[in-house]
Backbone as CSV, one residue per row, in Angstrom:
resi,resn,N_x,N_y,N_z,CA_x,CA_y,CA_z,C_x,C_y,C_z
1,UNK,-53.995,27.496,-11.631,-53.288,26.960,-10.468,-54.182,26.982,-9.220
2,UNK,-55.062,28.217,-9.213,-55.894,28.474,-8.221,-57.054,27.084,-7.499
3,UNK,-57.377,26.976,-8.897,-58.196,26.045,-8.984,-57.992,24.325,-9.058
4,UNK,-56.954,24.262,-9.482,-55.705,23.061,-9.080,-55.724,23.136,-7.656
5,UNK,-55.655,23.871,-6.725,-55.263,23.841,-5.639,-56.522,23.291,-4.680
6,UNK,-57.548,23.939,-5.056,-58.892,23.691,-4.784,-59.483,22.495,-4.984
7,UNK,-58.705,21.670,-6.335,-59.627,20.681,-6.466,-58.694,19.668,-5.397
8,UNK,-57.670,19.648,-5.252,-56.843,19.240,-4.495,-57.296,18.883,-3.287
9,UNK,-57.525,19.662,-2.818,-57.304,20.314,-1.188,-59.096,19.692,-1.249
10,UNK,-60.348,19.278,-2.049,-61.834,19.145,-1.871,-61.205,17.809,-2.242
11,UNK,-60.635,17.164,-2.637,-59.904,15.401,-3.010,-59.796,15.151,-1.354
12,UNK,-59.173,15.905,-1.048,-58.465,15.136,0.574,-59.150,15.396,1.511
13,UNK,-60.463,16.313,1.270,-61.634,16.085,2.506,-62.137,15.397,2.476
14,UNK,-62.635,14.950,0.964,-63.277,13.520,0.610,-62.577,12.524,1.494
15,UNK,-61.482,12.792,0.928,-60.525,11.108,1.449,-61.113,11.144,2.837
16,UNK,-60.395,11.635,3.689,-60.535,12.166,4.524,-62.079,11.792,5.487
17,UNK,-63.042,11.896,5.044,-64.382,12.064,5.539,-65.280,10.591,5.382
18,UNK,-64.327,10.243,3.898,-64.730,8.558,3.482,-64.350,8.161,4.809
19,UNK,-62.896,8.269,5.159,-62.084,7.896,6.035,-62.549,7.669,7.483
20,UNK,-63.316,8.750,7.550,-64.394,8.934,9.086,-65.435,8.205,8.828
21,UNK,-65.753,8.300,7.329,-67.053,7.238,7.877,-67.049,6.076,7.977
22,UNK,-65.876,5.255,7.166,-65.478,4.219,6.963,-65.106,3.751,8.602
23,UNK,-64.507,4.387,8.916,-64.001,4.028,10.770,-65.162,4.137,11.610
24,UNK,-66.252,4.656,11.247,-67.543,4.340,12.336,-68.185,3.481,11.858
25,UNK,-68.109,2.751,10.628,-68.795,1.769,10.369,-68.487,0.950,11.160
26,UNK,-67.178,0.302,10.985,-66.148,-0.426,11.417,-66.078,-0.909,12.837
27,UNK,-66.163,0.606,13.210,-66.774,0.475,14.625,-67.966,0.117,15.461
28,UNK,-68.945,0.526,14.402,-70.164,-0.065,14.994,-70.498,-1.734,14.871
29,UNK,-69.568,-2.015,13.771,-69.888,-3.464,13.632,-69.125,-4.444,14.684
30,UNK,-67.774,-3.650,14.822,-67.294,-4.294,15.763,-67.294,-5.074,17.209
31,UNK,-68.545,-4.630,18.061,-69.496,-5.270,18.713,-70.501,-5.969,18.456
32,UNK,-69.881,-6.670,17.610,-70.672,-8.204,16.869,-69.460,-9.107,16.567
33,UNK,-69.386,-10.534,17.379,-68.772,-11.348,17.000,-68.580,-11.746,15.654
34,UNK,-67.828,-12.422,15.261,-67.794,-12.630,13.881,-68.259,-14.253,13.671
35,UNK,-68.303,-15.050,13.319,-68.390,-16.833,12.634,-67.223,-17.124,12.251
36,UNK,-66.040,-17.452,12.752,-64.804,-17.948,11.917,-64.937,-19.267,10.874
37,UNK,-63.654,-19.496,10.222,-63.958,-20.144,9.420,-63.856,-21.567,9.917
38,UNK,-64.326,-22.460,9.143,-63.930,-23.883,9.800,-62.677,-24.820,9.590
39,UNK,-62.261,-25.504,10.227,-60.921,-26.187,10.501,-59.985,-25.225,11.064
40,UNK,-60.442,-24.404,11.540,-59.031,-23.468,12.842,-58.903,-24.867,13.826
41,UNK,-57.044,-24.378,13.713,-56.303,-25.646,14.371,-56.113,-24.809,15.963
42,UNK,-57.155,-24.146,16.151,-56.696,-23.707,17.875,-57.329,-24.958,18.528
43,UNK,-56.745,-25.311,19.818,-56.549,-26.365,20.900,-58.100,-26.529,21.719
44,UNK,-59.332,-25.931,21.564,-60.144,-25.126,22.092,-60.886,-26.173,22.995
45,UNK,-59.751,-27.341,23.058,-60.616,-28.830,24.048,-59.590,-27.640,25.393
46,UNK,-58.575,-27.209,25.682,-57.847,-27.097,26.739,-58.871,-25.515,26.861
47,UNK,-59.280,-24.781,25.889,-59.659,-23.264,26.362,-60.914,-23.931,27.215
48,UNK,-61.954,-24.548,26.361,-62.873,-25.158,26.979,-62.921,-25.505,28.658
49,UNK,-61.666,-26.427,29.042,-61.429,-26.496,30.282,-61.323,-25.415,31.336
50,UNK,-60.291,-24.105,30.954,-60.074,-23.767,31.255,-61.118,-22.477,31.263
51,UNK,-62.177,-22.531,30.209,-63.132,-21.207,30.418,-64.333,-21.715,32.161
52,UNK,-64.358,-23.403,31.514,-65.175,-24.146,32.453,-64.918,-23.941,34.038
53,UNK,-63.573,-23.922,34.133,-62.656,-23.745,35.561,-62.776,-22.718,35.997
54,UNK,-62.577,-21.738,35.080,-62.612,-20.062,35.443,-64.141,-19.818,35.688
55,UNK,-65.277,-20.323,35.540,-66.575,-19.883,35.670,-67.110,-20.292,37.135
56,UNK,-66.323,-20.732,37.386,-66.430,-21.147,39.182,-65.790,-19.919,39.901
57,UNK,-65.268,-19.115,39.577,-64.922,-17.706,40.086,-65.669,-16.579,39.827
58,UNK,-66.721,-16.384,39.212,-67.980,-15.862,39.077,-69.132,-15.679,38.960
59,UNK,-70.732,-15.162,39.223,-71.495,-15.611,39.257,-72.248,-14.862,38.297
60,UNK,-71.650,-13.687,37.712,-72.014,-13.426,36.203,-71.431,-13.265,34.717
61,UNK,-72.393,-14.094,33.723,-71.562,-14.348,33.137,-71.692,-13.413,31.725
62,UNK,-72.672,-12.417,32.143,-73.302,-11.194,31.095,-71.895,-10.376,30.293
63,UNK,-70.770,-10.406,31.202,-70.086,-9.314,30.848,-69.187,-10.493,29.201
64,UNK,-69.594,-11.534,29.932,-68.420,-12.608,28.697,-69.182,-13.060,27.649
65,UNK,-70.707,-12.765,27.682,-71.484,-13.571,26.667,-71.571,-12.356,25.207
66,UNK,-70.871,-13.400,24.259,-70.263,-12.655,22.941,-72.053,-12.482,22.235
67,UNK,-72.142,-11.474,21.367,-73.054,-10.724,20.525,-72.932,-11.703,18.785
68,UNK,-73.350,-12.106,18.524,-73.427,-12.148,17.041,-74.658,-12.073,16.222
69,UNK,-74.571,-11.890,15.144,-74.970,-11.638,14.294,-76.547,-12.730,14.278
70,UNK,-77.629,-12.532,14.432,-79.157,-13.293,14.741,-78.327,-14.517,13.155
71,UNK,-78.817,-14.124,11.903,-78.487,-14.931,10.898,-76.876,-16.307,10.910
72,UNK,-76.197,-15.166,11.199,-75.010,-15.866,11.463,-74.690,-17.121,13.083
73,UNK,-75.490,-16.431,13.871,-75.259,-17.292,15.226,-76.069,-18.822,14.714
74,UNK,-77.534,-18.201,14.317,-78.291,-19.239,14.374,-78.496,-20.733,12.829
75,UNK,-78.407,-19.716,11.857,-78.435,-20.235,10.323,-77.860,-20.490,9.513
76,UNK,-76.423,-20.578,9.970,-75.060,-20.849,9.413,-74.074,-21.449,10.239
77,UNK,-74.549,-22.661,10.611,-73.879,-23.231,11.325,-72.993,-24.606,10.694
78,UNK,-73.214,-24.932,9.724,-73.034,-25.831,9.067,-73.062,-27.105,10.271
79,UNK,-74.277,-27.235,10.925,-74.566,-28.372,11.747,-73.929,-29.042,12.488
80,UNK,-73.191,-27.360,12.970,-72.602,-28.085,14.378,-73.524,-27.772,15.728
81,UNK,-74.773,-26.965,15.579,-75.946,-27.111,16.074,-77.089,-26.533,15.402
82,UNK,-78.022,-27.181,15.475,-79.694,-26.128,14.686,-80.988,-26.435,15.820
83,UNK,-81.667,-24.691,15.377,-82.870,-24.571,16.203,-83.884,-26.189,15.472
84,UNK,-84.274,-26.692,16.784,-85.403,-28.099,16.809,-84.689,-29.004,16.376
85,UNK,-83.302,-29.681,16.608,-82.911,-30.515,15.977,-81.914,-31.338,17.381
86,UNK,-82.453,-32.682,17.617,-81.917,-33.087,18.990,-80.869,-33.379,18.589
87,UNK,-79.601,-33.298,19.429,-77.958,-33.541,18.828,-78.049,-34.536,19.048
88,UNK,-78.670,-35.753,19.591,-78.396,-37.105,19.442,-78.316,-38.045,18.267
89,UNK,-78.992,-37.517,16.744,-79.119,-38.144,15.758,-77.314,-38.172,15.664
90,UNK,-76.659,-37.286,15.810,-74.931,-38.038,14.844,-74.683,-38.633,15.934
91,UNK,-75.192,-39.766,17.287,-74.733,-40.121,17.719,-73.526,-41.265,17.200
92,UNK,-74.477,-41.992,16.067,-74.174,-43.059,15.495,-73.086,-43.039,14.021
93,UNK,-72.846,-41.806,13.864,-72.389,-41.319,12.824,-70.697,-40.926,13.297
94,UNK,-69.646,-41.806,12.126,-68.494,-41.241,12.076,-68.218,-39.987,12.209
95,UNK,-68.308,-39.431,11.758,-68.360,-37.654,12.152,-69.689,-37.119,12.707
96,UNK,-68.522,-36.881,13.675,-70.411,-36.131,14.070,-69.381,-34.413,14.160
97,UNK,-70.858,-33.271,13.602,-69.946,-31.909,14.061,-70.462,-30.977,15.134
98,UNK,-70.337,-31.560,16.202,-70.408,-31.022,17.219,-70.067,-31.208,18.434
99,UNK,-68.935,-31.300,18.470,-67.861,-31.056,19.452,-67.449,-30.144,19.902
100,UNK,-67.371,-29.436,21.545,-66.428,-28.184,22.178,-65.553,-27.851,21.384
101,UNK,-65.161,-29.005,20.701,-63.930,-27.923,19.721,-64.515,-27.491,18.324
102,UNK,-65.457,-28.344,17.782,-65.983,-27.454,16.231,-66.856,-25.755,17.112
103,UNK,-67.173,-26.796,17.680,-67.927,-25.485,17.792,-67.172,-24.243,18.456
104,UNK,-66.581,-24.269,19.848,-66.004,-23.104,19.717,-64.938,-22.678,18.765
105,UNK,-64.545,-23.242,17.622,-63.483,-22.731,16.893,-64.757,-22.018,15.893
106,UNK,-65.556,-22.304,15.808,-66.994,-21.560,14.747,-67.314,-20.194,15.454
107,UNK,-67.814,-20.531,16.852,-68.009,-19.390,17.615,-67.539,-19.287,18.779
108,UNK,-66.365,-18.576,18.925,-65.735,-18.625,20.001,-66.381,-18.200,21.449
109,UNK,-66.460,-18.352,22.337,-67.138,-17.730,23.790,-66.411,-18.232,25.147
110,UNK,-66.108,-17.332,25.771,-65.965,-17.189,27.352,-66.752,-17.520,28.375
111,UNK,-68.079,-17.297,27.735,-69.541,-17.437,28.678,-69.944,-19.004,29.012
112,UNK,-68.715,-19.432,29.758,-69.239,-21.357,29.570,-69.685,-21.640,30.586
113,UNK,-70.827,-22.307,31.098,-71.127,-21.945,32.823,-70.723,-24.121,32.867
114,UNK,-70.207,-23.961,33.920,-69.763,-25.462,34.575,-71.077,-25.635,35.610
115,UNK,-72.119,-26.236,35.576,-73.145,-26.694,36.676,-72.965,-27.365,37.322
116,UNK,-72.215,-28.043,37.557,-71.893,-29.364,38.080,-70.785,-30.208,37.660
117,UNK,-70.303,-31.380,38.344,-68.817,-31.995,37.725,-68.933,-32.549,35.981
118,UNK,-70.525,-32.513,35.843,-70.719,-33.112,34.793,-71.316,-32.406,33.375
119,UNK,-71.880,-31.336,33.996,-72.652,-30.823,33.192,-72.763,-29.590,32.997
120,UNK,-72.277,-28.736,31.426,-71.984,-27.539,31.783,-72.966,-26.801,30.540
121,UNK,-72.776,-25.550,29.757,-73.691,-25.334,28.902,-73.065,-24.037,28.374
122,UNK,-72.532,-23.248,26.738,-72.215,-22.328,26.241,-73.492,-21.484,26.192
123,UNK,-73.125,-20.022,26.226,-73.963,-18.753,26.719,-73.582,-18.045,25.250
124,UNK,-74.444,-17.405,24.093,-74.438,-16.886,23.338,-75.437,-15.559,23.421
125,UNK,-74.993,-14.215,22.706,-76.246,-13.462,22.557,-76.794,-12.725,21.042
126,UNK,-77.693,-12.898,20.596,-77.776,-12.536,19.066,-78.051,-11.075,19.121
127,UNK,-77.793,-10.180,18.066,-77.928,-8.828,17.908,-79.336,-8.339,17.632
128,UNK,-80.493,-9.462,18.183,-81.954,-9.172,18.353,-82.753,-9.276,19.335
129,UNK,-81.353,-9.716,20.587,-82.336,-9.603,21.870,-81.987,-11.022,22.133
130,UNK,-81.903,-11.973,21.689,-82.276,-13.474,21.969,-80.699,-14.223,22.384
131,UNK,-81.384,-14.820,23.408,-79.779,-15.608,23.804,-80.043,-16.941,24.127
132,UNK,-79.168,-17.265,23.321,-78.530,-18.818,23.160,-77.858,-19.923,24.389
133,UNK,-78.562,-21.168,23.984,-77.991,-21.876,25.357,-77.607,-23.188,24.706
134,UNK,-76.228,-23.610,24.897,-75.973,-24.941,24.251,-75.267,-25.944,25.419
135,UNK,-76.426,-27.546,25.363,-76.009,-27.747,26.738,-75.068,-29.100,26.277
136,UNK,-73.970,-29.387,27.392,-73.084,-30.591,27.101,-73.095,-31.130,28.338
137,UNK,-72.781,-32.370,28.611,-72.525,-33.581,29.503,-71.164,-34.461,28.889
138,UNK,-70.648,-34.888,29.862,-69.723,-35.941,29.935,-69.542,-36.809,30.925
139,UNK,-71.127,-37.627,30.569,-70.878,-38.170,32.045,-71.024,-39.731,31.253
140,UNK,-70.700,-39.992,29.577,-71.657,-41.201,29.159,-70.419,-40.990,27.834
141,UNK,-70.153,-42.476,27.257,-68.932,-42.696,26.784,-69.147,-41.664,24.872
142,UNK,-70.911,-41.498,24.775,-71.256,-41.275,23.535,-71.495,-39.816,23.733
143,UNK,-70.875,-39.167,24.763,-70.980,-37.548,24.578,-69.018,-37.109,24.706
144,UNK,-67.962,-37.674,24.985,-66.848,-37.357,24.685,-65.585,-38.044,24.053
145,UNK,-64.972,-37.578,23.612,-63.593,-38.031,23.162,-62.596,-37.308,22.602
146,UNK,-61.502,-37.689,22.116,-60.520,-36.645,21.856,-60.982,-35.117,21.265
147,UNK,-61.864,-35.032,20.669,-62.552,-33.626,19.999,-63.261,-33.290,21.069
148,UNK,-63.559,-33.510,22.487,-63.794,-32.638,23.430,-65.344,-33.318,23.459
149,UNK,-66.216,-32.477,24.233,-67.461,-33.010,24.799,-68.485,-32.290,23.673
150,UNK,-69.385,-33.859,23.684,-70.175,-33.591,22.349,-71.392,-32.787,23.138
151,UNK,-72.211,-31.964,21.935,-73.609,-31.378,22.306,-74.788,-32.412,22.280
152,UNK,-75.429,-31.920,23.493,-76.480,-32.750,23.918,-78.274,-31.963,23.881
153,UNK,-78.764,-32.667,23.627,-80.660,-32.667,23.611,-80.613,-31.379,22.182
154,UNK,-81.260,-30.431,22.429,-81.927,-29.093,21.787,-81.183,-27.875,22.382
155,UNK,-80.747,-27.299,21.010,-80.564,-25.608,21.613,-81.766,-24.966,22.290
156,UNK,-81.017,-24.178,23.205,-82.603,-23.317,23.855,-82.396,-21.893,24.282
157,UNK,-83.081,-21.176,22.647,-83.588,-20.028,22.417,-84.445,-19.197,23.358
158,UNK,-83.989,-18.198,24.116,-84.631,-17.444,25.135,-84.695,-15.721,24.545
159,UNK,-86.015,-15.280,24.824,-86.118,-13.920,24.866,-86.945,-13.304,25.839
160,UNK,-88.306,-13.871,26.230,-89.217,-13.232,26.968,-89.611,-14.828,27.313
161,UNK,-89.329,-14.668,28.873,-89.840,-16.071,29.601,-91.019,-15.514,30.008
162,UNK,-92.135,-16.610,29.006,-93.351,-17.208,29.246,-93.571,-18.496,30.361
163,UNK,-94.690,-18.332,30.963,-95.300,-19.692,31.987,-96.292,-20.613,30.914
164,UNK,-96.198,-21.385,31.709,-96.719,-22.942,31.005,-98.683,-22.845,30.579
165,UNK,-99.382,-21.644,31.575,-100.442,-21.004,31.528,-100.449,-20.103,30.138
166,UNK,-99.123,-19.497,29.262,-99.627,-18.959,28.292,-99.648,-19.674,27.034
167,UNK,-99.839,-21.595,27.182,-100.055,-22.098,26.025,-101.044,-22.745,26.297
168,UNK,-102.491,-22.404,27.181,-102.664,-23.031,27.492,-103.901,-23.449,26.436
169,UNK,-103.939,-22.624,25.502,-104.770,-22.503,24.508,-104.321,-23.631,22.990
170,UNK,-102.277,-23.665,23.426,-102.018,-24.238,22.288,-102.435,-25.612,22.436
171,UNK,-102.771,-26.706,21.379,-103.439,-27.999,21.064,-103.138,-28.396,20.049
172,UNK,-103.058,-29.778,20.136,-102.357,-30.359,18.170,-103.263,-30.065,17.806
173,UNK,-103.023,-29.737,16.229,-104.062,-28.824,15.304,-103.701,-27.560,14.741
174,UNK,-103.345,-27.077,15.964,-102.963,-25.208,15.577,-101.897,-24.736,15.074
175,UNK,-101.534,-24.121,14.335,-100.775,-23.310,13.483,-99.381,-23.352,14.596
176,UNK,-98.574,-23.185,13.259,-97.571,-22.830,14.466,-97.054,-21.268,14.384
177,UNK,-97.870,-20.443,13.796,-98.298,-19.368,14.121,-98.856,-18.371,15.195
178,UNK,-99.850,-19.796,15.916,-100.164,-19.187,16.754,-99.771,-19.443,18.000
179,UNK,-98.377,-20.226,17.843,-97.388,-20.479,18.796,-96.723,-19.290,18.929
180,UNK,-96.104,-18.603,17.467,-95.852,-17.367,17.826,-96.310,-16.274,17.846
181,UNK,-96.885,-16.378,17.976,-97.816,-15.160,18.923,-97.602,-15.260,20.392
182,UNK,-97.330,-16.374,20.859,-96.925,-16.115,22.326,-95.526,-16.281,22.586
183,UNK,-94.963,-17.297,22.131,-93.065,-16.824,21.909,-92.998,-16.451,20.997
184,UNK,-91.798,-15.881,20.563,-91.342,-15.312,19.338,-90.524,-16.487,18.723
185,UNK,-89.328,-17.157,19.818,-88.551,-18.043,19.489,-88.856,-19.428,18.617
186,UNK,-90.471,-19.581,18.355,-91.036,-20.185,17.387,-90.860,-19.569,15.843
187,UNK,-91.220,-18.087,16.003,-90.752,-17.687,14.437,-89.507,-18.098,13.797
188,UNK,-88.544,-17.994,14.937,-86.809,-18.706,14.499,-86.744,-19.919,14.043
189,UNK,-87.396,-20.574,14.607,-87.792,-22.151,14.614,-88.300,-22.373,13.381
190,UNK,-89.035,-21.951,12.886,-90.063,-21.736,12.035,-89.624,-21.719,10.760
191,UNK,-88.093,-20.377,10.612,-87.548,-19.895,9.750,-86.171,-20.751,9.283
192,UNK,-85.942,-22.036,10.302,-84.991,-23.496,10.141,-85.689,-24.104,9.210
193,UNK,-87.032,-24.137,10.142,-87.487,-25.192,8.951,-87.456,-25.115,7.355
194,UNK,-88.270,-24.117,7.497,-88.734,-23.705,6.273,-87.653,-23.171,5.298
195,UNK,-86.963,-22.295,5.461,-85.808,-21.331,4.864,-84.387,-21.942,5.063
196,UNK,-84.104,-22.478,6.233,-82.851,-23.414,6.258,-82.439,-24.773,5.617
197,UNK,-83.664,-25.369,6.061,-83.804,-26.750,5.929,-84.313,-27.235,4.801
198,UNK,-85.163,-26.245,4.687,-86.267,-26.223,2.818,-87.236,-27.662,3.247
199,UNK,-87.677,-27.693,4.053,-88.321,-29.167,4.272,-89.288,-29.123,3.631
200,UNK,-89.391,-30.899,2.868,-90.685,-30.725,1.953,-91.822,-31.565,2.903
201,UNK,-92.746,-31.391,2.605,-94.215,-32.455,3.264,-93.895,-33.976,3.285
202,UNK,-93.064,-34.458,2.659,-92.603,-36.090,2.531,-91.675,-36.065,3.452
203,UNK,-90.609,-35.076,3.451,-89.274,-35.190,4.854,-90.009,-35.514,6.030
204,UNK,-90.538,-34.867,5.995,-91.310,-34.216,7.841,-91.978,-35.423,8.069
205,UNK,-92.911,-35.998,6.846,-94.259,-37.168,6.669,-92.777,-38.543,7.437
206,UNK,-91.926,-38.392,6.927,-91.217,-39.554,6.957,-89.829,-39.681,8.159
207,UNK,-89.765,-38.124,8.378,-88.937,-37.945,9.965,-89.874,-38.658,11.063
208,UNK,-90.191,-37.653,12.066,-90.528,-37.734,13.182,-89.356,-37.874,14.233
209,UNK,-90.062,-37.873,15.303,-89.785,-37.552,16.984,-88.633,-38.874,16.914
210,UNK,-89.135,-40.278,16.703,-88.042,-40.965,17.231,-86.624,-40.938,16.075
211,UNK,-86.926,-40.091,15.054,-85.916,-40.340,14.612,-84.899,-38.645,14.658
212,UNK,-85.169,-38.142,15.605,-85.025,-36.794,16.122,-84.951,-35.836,14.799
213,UNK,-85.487,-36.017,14.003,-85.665,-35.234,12.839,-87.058,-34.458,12.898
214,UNK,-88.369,-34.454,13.825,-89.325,-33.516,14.089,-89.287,-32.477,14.136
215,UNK,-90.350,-31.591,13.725,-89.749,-30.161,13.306,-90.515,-29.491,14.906
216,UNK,-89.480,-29.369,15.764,-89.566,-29.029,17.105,-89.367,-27.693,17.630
217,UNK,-90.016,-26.991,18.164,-90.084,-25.728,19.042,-89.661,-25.845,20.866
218,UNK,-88.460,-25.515,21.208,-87.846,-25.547,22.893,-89.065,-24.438,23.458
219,UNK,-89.399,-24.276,24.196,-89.880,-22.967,25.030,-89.703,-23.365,26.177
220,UNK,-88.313,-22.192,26.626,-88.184,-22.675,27.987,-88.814,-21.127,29.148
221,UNK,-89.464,-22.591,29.954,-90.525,-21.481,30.763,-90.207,-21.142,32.321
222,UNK,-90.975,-20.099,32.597,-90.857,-19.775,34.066,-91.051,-20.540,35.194
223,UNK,-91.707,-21.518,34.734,-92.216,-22.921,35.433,-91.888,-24.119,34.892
224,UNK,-90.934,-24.366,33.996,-90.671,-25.540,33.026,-90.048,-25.323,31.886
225,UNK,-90.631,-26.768,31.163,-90.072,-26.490,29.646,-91.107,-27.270,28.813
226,UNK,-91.163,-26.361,27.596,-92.353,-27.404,26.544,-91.583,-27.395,25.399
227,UNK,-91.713,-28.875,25.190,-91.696,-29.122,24.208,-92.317,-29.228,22.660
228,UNK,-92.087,-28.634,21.769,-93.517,-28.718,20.795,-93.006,-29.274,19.691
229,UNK,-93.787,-30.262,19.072,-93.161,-30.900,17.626,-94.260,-30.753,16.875
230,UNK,-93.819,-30.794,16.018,-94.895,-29.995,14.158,-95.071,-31.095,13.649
231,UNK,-96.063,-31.345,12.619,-96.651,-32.255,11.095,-96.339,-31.223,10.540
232,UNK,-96.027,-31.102,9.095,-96.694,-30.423,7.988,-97.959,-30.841,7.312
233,UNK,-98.670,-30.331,6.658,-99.647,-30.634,5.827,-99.358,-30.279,4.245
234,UNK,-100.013,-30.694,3.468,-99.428,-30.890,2.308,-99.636,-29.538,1.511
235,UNK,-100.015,-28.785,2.170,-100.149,-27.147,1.360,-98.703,-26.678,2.164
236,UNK,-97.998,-27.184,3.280,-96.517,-26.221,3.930,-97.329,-25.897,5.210
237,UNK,-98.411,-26.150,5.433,-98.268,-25.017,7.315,-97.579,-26.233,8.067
238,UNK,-97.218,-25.127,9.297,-97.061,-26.208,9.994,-97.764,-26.092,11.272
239,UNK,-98.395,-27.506,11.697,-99.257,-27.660,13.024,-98.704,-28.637,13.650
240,UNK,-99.077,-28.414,15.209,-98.999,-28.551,16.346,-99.407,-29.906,16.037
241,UNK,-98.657,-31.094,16.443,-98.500,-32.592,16.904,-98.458,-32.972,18.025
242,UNK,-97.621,-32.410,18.752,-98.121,-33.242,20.155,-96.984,-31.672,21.149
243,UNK,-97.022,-32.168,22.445,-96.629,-30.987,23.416,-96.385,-31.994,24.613
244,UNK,-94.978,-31.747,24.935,-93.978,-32.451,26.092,-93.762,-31.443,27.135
245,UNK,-94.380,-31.226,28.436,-94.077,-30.116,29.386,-93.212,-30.496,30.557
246,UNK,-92.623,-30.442,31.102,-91.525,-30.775,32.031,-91.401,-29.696,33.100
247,UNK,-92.051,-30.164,34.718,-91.598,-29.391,35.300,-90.339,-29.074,35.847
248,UNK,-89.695,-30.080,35.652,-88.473,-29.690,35.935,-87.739,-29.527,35.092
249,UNK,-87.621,-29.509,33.671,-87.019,-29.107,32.827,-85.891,-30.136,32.651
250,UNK,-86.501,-31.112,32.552,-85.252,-32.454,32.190,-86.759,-33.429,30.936
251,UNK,-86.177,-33.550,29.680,-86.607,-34.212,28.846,-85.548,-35.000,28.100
252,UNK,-86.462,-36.196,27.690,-85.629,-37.438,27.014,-85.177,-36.879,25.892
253,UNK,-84.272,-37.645,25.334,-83.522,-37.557,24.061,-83.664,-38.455,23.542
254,UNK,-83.346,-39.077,21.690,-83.937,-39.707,21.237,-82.950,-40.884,21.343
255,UNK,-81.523,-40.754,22.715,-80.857,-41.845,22.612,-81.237,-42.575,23.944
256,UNK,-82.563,-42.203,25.018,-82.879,-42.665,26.050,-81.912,-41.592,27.226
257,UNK,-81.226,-40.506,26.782,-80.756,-39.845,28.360,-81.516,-38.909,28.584
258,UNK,-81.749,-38.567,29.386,-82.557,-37.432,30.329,-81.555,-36.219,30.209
259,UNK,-81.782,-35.392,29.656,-81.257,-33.795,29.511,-82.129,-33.248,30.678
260,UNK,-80.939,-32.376,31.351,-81.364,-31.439,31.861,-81.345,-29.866,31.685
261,UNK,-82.204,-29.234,31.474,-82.231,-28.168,30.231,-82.349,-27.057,31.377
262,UNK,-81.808,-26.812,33.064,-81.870,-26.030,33.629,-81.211,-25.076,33.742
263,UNK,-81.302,-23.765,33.977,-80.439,-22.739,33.909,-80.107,-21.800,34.481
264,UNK,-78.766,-21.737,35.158,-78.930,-21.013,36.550,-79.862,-19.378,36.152
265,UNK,-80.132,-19.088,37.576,-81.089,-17.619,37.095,-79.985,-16.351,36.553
266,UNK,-79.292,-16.511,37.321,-78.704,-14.547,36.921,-77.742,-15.086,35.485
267,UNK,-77.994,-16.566,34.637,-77.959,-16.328,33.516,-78.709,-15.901,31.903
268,UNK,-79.748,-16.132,32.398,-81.069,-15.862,31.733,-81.260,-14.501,31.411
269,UNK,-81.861,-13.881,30.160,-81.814,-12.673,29.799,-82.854,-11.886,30.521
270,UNK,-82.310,-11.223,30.704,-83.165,-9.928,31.310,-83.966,-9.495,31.188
């Protein structure tokens, strides 16, 4: 009986202790957004408005910008946005998935900054340091409609703002390796192509720039923005093709509009 009692009573510390650890897991994960699933029927054209409205009552937007998961924010999007990929290609396309509403029903966020009557941009942060910028306009009949305001130009991946002086070495030819070596946000880039996208040497040979399918690197800088688009070569590297710098940080899109890829300061990571 003694020992009945004992094994008993060492059962329910277990439980018990699973129990504790199980609840700090739980907890620690819990400061990480999650990816919901797709087709949630929430309204998220009216939250949209209304996150947009409310961001005119503050001038930071750190405390609202949601955490997720680096893999999950960036590589599982099912193309309602990807790193180097200009959102203008579904212009022309019956469905296109990227709309204020696919997308915030994918990843929900508070962090919506309104710039202007026209032009506003979602604030993301990944659980590696790197934060996300997704920019929209509605000022042109092929960026809105009932599914809310479509995404415009290139996502733009920020961690450590570099000046336009630390590429000054980069040149078509070079690795895009040794791009990262001076951003990092090229390795991400890097890891679309290759690991997301699976691109073979004929895709890439047969994309290009005007057909916004170039395998493109954003680096947005302390003084601008560069643009960088890749070749492959037929062994897989990928090199440096050509380089678009913008001092003001407004570059074309492949439907002829001028993006403006600016960003107020006290939103930018730290």
């Amino acid at each position: 009986m003694y020992r009945k009692k004992i094994t008993i009573i060492l059962v329910l510390v277990f439980v018990i202790v699973l129990g504790i650890i199980c609840s700090v897991a739980v907890n620690t994960n819990s400061k990480y957004h999650v990816r919901q699933p797709i087709g949630s029927d929430a309204n998220n054209w009216s939250d949209f408005q209304q996150y947009s409205k409310d961001s005119d009552d503050y001038d930071d937007l750190n405390n609202l910008v949601p955490i997720y998961e680096e893999e999950e924010l960036l590589f599982n999007t099912n193309g309602a946005f990807d790193l180097g990929r200009d959102a203008g290609v579904y212009n022309w396309l019956n469905h296109r998935p990227n709309s204020t509403n696919i997308i915030l029903n994918l990843y929900p966020t508070k962090a919506i900054r309104q710039k202007d009557d026209k032009h506003s941009y979602f604030v993301y942060d990944t659980d590696t340091g790197y934060r996300l910028f997704l920019f929209f306009a509605n000022d042109t009949e092929k960026t809105i409609d009932s599914s809310g305001i479509y995404l415009q130009g290139y996502p733009i991946l920020i961690k450590d703002i570099k000046s336009y002086k630390d590429f000054k070495s980069i040149k078509p030819g070079c690795s895009i390796d040794e791009v990262c070596t001076i951003d990092s946000v090229a390795k991400l880039h890097k890891i679309q192509f290759s690991e997301v996208w699976e691109l073979s040497y004929l895709s890439v040979k047969n994309g290009g720039a005007s057909k916004g399918l170039s395998c493109v690197s954003m680096h947005y800088l302390e003084d601008g923005l560069l643009k960088i688009e890749y070749d492959m070569l037929e062994n897989g590297e990928y090199v440096v093709s050509n380089l678009i710098y913008s001092k003001d940080r407004v570059i074309t899109d492949i439907c002829g509009v001028d993006i403006d890829y600016n960003i107020i300061g006290f939103d930018l990571p730290e």
